[in-house]
VOBA-1610 file (N, C-alpha, C; in pm, whole numbers, padded with zeros to 5 digits, always signed):
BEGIN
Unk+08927+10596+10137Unk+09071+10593+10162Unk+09133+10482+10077Unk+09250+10520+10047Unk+09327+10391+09970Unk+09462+10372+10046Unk+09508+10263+10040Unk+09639+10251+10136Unk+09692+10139+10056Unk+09808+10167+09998Unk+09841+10039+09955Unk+10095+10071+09981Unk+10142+09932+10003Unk+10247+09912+10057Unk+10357+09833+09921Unk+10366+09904+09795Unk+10446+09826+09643Unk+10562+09779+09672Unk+10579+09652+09658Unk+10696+09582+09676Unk+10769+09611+09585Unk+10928+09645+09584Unk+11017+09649+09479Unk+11125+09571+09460Unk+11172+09500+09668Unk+11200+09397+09651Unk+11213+09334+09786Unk+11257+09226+09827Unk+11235+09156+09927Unk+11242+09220+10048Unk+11275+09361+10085Unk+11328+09426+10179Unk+11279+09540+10136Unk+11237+09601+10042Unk+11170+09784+09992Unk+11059+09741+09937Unk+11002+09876+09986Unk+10850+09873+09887Unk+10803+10029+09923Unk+10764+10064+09817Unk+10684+10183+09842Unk+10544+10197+09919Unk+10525+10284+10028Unk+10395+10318+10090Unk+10345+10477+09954Unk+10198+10429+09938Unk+10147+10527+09905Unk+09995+10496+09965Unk+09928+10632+09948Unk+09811+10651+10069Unk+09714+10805+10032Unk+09597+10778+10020Unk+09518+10861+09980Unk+09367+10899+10031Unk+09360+11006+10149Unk+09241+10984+10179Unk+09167+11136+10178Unk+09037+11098+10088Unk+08965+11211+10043Unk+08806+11203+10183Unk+08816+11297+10271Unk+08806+11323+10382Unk+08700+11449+10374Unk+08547+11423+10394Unk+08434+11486+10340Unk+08371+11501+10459Unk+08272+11662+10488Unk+08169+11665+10604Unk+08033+11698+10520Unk+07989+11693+10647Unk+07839+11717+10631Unk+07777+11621+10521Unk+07792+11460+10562Unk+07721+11425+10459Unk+07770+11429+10323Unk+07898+11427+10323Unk+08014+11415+10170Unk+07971+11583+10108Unk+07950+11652+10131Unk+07891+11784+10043Unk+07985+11870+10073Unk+08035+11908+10179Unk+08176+12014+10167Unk+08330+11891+10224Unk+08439+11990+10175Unk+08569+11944+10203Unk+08586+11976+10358Unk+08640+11853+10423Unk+08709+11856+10536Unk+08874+11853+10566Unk+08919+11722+10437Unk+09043+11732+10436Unk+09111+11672+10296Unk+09220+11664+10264Unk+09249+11619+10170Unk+09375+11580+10209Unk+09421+11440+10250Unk+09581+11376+10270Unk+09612+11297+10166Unk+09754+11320+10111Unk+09849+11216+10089Unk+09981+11176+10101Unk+09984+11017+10151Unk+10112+11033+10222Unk+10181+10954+10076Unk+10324+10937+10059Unk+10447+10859+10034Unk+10496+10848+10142Unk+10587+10738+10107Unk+10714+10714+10155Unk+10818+10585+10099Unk+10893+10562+10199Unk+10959+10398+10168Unk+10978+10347+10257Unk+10950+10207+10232Unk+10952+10109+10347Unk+11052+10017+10317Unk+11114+09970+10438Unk+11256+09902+10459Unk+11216+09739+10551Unk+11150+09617+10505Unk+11150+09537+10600Unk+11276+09490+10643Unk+11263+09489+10776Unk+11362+09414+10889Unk+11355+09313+10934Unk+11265+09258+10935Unk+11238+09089+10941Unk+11076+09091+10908Unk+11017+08948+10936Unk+10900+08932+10914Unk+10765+09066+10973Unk+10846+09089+11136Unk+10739+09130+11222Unk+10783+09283+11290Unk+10866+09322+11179Unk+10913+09488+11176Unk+10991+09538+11038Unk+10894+09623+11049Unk+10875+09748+10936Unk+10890+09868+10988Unk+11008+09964+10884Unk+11035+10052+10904Unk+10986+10154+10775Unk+10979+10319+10800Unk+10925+10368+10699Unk+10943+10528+10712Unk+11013+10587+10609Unk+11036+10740+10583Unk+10945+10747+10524Unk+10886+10892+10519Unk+10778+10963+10448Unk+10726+11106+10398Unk+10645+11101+10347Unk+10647+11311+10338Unk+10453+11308+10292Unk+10392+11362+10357Unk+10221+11414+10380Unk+10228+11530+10308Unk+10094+11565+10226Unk+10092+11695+10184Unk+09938+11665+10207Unk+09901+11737+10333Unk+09751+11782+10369Unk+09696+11899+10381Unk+09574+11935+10322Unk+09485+12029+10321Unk+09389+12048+10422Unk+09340+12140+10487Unk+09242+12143+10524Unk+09109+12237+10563Unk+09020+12219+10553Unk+08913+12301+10519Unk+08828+12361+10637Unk+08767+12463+10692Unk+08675+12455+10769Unk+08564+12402+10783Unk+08546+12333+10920Unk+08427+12240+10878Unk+08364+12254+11044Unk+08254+12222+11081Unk+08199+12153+11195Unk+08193+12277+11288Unk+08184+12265+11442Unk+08159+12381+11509Unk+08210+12469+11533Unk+08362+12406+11534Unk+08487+12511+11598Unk+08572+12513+11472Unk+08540+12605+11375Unk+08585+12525+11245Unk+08710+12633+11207Unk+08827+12625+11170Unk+08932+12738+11162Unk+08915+12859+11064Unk+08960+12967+11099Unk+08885+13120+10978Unk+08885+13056+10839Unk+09006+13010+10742Unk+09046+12970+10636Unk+09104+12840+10627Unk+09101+12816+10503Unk+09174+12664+10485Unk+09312+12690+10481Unk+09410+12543+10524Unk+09513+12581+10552Unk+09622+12464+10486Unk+09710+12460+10449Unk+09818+12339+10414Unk+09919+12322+10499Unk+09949+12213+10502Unk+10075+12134+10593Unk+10089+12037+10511Unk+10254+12021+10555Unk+10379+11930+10504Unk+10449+11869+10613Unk+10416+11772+10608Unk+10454+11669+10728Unk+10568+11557+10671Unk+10665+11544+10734Unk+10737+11430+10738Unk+10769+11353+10841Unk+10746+11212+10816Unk+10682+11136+10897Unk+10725+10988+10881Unk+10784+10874+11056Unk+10881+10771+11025Unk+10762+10659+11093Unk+10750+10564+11059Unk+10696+10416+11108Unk+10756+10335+11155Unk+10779+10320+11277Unk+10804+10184+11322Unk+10680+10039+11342Unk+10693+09965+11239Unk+10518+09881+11297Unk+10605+09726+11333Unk+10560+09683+11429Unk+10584+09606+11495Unk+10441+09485+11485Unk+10441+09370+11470Unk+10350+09281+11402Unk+10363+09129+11511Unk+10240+09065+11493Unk+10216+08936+11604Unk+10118+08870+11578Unk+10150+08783+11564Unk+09971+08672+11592Unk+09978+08587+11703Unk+09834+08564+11744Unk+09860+08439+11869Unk+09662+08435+11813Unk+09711+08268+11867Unk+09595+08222+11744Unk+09495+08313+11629Unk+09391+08307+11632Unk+09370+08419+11545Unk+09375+08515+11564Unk+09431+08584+11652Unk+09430+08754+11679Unk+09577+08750+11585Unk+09569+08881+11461Unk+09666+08966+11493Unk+09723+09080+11509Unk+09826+09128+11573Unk+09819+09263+11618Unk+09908+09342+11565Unk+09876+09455+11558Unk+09991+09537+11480Unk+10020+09667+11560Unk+10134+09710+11612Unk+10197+09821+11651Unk+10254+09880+11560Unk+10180+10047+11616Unk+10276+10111+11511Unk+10300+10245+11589Unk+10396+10270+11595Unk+10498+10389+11642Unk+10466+10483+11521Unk+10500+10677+11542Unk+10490+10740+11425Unk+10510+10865+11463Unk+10652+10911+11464Unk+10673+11021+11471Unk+10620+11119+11374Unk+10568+11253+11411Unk+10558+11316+11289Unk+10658+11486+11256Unk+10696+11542+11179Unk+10771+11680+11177Unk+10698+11764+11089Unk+10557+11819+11177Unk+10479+11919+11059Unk+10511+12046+11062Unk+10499+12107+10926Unk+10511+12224+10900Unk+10331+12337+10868Unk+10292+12359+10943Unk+10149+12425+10946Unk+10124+12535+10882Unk+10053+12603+10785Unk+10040+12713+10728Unk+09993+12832+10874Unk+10028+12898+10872Unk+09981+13031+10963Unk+09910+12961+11114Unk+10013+12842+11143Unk+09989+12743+11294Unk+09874+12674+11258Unk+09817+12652+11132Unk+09702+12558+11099Unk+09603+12626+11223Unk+09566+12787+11212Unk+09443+12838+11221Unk+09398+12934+11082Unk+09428+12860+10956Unk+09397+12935+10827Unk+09468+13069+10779Unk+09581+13138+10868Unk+09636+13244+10809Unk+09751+13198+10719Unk+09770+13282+10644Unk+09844+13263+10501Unk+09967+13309+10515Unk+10005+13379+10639Unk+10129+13402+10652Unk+10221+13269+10718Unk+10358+13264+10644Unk+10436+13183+10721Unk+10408+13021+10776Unk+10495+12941+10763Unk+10499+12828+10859Unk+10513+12742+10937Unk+10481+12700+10998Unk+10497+12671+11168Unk+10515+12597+11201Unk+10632+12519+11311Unk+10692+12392+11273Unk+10632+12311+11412Unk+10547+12216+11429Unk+10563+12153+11557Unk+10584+11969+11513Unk+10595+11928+11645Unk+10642+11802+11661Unk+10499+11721+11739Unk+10481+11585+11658Unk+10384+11483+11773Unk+10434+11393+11726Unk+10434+11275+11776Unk+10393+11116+11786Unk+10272+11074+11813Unk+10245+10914+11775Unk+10170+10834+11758Unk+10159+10707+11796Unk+10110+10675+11889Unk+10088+10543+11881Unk+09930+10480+11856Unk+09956+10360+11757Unk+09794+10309+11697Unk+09865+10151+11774Unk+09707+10070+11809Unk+09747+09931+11860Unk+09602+09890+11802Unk+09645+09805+11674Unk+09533+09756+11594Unk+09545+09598+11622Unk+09391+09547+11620Unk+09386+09377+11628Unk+09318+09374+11486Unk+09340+09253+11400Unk+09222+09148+11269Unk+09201+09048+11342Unk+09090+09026+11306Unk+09064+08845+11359Unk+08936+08818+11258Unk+09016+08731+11204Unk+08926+08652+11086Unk+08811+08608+11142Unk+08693+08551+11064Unk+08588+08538+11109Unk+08546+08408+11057Unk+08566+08362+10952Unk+08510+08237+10853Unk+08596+08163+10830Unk+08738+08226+10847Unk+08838+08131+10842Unk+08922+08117+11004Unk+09061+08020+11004Unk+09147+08056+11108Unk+09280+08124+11091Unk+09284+08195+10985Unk+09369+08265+10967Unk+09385+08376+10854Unk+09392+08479+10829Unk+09361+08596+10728Unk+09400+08535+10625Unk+09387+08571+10489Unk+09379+08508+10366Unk+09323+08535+10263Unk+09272+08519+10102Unk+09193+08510+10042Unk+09024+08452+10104Unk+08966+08539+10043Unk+08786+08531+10062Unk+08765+08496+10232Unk+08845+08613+10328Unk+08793+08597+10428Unk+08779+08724+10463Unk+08685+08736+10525Unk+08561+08848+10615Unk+08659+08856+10787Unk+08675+08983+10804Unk+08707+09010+10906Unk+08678+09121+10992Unk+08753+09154+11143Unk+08686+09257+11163Unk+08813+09302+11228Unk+08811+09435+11260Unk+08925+09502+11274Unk+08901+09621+11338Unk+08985+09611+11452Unk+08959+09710+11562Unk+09106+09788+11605Unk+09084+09921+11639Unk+09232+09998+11671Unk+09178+10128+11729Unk+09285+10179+11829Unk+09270+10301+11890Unk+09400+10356+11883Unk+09427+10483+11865Unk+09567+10595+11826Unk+09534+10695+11903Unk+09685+10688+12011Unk+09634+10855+12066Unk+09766+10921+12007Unk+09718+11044+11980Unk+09790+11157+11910Unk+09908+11273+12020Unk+10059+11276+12015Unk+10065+11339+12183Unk+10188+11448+12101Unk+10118+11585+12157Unk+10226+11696+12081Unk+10333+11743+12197Unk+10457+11752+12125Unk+10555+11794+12218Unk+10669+11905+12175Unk+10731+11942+12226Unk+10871+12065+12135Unk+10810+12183+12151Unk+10824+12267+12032Unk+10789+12401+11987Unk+10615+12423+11942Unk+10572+12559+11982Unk+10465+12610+11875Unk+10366+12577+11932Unk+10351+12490+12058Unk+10249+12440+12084Unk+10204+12513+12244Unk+10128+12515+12314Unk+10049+12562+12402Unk+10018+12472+12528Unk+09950+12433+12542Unk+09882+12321+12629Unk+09798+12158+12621Unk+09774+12149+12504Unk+09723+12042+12464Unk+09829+11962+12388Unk+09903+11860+12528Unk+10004+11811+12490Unk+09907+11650+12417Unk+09780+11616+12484Unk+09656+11525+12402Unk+09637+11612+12266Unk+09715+11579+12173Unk+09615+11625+12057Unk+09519+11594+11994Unk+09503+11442+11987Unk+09394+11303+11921Unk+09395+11239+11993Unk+09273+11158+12000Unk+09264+11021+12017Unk+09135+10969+11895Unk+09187+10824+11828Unk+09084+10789+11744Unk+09062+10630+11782Unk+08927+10580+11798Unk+08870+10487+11789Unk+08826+10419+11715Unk+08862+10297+11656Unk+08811+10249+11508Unk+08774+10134+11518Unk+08608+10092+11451Unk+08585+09968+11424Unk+08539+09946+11304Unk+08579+09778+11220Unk+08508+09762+11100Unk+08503+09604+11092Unk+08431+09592+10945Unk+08415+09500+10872Unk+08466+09515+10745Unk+08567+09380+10750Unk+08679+09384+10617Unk+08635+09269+10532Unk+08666+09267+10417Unk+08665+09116+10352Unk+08815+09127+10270Unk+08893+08980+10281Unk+08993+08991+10181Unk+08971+08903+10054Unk+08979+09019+09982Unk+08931+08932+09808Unk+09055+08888+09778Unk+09229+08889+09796Unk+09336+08869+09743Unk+09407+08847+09885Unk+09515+08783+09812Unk+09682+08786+09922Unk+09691+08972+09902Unk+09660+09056+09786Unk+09695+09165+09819Unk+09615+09233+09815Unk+09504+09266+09850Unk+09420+09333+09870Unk+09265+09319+09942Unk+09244+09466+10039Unk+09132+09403+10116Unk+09001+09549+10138Unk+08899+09556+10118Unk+08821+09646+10179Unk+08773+09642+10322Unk+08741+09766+10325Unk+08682+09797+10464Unk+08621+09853+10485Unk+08459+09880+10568Unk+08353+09965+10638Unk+08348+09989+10802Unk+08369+10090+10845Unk+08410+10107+10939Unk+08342+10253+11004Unk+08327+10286+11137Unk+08382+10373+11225Unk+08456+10419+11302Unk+08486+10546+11294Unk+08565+10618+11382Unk+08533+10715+11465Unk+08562+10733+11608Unk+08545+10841+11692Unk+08648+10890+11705Unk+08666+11022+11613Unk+08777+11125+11630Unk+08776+11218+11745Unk+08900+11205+11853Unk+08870+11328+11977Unk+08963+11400+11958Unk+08906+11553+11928Unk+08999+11634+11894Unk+09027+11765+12016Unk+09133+11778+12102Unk+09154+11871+12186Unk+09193+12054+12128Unk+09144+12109+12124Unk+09147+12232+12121Unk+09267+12279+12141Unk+09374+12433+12141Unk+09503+12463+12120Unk+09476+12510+12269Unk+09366+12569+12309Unk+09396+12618+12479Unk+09344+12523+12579Unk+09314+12383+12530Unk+09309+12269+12586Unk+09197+12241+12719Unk+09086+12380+12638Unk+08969+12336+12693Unk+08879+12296+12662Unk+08850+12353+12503Unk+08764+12289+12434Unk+08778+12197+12335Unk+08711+12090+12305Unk+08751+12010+12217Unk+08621+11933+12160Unk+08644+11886+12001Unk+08512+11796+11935Unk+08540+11671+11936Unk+08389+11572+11907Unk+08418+11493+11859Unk+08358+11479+11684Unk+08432+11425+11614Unk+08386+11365+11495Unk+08331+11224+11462Unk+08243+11214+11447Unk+08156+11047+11395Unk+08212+11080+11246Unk+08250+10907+11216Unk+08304+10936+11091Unk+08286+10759+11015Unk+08230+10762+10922Unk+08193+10678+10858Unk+08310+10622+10737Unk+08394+10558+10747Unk+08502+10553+10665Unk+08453+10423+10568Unk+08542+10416+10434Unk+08538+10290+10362Unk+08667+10312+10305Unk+08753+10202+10312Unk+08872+10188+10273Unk+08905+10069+10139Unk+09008+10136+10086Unk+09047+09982+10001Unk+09193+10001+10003Unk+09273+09899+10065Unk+09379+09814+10055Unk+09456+09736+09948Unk+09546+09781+09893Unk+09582+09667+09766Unk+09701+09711+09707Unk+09813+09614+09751Unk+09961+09604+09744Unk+09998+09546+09625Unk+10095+09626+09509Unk+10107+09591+09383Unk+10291+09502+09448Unk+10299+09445+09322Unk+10451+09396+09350Unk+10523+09375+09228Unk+10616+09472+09201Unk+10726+09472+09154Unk+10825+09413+09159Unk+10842+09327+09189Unk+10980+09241+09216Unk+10967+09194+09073Unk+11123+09172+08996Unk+11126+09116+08888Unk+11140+09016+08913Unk+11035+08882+08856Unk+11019+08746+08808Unk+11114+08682+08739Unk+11178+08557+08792Unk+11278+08506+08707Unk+11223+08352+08698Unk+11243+08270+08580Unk+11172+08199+08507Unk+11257+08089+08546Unk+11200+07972+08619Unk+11251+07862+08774Unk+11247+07805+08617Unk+11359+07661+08648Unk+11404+07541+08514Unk+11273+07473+08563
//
């Protein structure tokens, strides 16, 4: 996965986001996301953010859908931010407005509009240092439950829940990797059956900045 947040200026920056999403042991496609958007800071410890997803996805695993299918999602962030001694925490709100190929069960006809939100409640807490930074090792923990509501949908108003733990190091002020797991719980459309996914992620983090430089006397 790549995630990175381009400053353009003290208050905008572009979100861009890329995650190439593999089963069985990286050998077939599971998914293919990428998001844009723009981000609007509001003060230090809230961030706001329009967006637009163009995800793929493939059959994979037990309950796996007839055909692969595409969705177009547009999608807003509210993240809300805190520290208290070394913990810090990040809220993030996330409406989403997807558009599903043939209800994202692989048919090719038509597309299908439903509505969810999001809430993720992530902690960092540095490890070698007392506060995040250059050349510090951290670890980083978060859980997101996924909740569908409106049109198109059935009974599984739980759509997700994901569990995440890792080990980060930050090599920069802008940039950081990560090794991690996730327990993906995925509820089924007649909201009886449902999987889980073990999922082995590695991420890299790294915020470019555009702001034009002006040359101090």
């Amino acid at each position: 996965m790549y995630f990175g947040n381009h400053q353009l200026t003290d208050k905008f920056s572009i979100h861009t986001e890329y995650q190439w999403r593999r089963a069985d042991w990286i050998t077939a496609w599971q998914q293919s996301l990428l998001r844009l958007g723009v981000d609007y800071r509001i003060s230090e410890a809230v961030m706001v953010t329009l967006g637009y997803g163009h995800i793929v996805t493939w059959p994979y695993g037990e309950q796996p859908v007839p055909e692969k299918f595409t969705e177009h999602r547009l999608w807003q962030n509210l993240i809300l931010t805190q520290r208290q001694g070394r913990f810090y925490f990040n809220h993030r709100f996330r409406p989403e407005q997807r558009w599903l190929q043939g209800n994202g069960v692989g048919e090719p006809d038509d597309y299908v509009y439903r509505n969810r939100i999001r809430y993720r409640f992530l902690i960092n807490y540095p490890l070698n240092k007392k506060e995040m930074g250059p050349e510090t090792w951290f670890v980083s923990v978060y859980d997101e439950v996924f909740i569908q509501f409106g049109p198109n949908f059935d009974r599984n108003y739980l759509d997700q829940n994901r569990l995440y733990g890792a080990f980060g190091y930050q090599f920069s002020p802008q940039g950081n990797v990560q090794l991690g797991y996730m327990q993906q719980f995925i509820v089924k459309a007649d909201a009886l059956k449902a999987e889980r996914n073990h999922t082995l992620q590695l991420a890299l983090t790294y915020h470019f900045d555009f702001r034009a430089k002006t040359n101090q006397p």
